[in-house]
Structure formats: C-alpha cells, structure tokens
N, C-alpha and C positions, 0 to 999 in steps of 0.2 A: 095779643090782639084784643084789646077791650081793656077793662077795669086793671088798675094799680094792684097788683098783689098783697093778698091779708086785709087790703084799705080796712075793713069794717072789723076788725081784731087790734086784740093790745098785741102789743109787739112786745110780748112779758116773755119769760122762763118758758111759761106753757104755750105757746105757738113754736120755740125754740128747739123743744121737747117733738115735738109733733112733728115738727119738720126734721127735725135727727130718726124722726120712726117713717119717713116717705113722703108725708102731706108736701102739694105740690097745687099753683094754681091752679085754679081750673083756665079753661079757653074757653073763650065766646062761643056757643052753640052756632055763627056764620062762621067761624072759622075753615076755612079750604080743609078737605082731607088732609090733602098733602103737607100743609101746614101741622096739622096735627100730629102729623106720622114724624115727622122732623121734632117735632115740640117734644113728643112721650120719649122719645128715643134722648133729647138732651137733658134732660130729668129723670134719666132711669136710675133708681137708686142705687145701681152697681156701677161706679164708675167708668168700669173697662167695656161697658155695652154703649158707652154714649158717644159718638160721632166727633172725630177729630175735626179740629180746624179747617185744616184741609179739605175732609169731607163736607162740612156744611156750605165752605165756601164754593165749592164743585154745584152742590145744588142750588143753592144761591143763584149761580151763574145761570144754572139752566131753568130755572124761573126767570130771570133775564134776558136771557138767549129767547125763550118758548116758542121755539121752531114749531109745535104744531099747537099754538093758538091756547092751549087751556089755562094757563097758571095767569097770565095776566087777567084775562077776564073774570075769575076766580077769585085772585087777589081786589079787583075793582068792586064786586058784586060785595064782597066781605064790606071792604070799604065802606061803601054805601051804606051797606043797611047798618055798619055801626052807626054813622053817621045820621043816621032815621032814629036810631033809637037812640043816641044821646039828647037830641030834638025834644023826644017826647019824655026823658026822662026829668023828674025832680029829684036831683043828684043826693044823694044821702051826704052828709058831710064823714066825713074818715071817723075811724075811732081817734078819742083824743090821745090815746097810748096808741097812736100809729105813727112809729117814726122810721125815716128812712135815711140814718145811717148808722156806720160797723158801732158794732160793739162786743164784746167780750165775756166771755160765758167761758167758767172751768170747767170742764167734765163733767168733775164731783158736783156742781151745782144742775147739772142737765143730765142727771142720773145716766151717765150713757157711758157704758164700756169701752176702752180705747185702746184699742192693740195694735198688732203688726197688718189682724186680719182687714180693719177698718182703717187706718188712717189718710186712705184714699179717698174717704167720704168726708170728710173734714182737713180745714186746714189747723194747722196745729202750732202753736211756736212758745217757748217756755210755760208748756205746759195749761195752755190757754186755747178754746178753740174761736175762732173769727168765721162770723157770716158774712 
C-alpha cells in the first residue's frame, strides 16, 4: 500500500544480500492494522509461519464480506490519504539500477549458505537462486 519496493536502491548483489538476511518493505504509516498484521505474517522470514493461500483468501473475503462495518472504511480512509499524499508529493524519480525483473544470483555470488535447513527460503534450480 504505497511506494514500489526498494524504488530508491540499485537492485545490485547488495539489496539481494540484504533481502536473503530479512529486509522487507516497509508499509505506508496509513496502512490498516489489519493490513499490516496480514503483510508481516506474508514476509515472515520463516516460510512455514507465513499464511497459506487459502488463509489469505479466507481474510480477503472477510474484508469483503465486513459484516460489522470496519475493514472497508479502514481500507477507504488508507486510500485517501494515500491519495493526499501523492498530491502533494514531488515524486523522486527511482534509482537508475532499479529494475523490476527476475534475474539470477548463485549462492556463491550472495555469500549465503544453502542447505536442506533453508531451501524453503529461496527458490532454487541448477544450482542458481531466482527472486
């Protein structure tokens, strides 16, 4: 909910490195709780804590459904004041090494240990890992 992730970073080795150690965007300070409690949970660095498909789509619904009234208006008020503050914003342009698509980083080159214990944190395939 807000700004493009990393926009103002090179999209190099070292944000690759960083995010293999947890770094995670931030949320827009409007952000809904609830929203956020759903967000930290889908980026929790232990894959096995982060909410199946199913489960997201369950809460999904009931922000949809919001039989008593809060998640819409919540969602709306977010809305808006993004909306305020893009207004008054003079948008930074991105970093020029901010690019958004896959590319391929070995291990060895993102200094990161790659076992049986981790390879649910990364995807993996001849020996190459893909963001």
């Amino acid at each position: 909910m807000g700004d493009t992730p990393f926009k103002h970073k090179a999209h190099d080795m070292s944000l690759a490195q960083n995010i293999c150690q947890g770094a995670r965007p931030e949320l827009s300070p409007w952000a809904p709780e609830f929203y956020r409690i759903v967000y930290k949970r889908c980026v929790d660095p232990d894959p096995d804590k982060r909410p199946s498909a199913n489960k997201l789509a369950f809460d999904i619904n009931q922000w949809n459904q919001d039989r008593n009234g809060e998640y819409i208006p919540a969602l709306e008020r977010a809305r808006n004041l993004l909306k305020n503050h893009r207004a008054k914003l003079t948008e930074k342009p991105a970093h020029p090494e901010a690019v958004y698509f896959s590319r391929v980083f070995s291990p060895e080159s993102l200094r990161i240990n790659v076992n049986e214990n981790n390879l649910g944190r990364v995807f993996l395939w001849s020996g190459h890992i893909f963001f």
